[in-house]
C-alpha positions in Angstrom: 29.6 -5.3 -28.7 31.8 -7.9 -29.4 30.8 -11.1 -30.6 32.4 -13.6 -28.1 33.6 -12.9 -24.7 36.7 -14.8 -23.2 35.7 -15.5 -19.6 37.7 -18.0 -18.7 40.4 -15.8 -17.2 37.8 -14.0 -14.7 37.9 -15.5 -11.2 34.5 -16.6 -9.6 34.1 -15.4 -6.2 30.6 -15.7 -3.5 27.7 -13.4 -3.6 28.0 -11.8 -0.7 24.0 -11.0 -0.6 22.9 -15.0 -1.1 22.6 -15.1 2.9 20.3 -12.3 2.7 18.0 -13.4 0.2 16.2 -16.3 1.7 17.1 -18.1 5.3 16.4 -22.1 5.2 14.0 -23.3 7.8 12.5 -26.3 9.2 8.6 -25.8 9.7 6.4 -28.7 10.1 2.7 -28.4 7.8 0.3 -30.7 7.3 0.1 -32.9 4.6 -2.9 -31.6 2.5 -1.5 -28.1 3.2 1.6 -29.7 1.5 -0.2 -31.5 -1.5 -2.5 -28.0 -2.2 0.4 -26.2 -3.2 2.2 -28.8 -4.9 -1.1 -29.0 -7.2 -0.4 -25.6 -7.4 3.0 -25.5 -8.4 2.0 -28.6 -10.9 -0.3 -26.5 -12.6 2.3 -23.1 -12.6 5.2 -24.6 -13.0 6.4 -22.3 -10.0 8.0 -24.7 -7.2 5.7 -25.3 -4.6 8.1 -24.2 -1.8 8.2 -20.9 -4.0 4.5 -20.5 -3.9 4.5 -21.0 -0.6 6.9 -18.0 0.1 4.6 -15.9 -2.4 1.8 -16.5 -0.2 3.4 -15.5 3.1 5.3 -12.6 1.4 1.5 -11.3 0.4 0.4 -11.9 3.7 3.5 -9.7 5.2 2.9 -7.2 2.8 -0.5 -6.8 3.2 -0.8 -7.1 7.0 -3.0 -9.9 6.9 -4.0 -11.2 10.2 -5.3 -14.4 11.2 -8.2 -14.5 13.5 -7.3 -17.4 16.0 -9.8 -17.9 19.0 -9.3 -20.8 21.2 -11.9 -22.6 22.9 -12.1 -22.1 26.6 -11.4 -25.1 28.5 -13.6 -25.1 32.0 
């Protein structure tokens, strides 16, 4: 192993994968939804839009269902 490495002749080029890895969307959440996982990411020093993709990757991976039942209007 040598001791230094000379990269400044190497040429940089994109990831071709970046695209795959995460897609940038615009959702719209409440603010103390908001403020719970910024406490959160406070106290982990995780990035509260991190945490928030943690959660909802457990929720995929887990098949986790939320049990929505709308009141009947008459």
């Amino acid at each position: 192993m040598k001791d230094e490495y000379d990269f400044s002749k190497m040429r940089s080029r994109k990831n071709p994968y970046a695209s795959k890895l995460k897609k940038q969307v615009t959702i719209r959440m409440s603010e103390d939804v908001i403020e719970y996982f910024k406490d959160m990411a406070e106290e982990s020093g995780i990035p509260y839009q991190s945490l928030i993709n943690l959660y909802l990757r457990d929720c995929v991976s887990s098949h986790r269902k939320i049990d929505v039942k709308w009141a009947r209007q008459a």
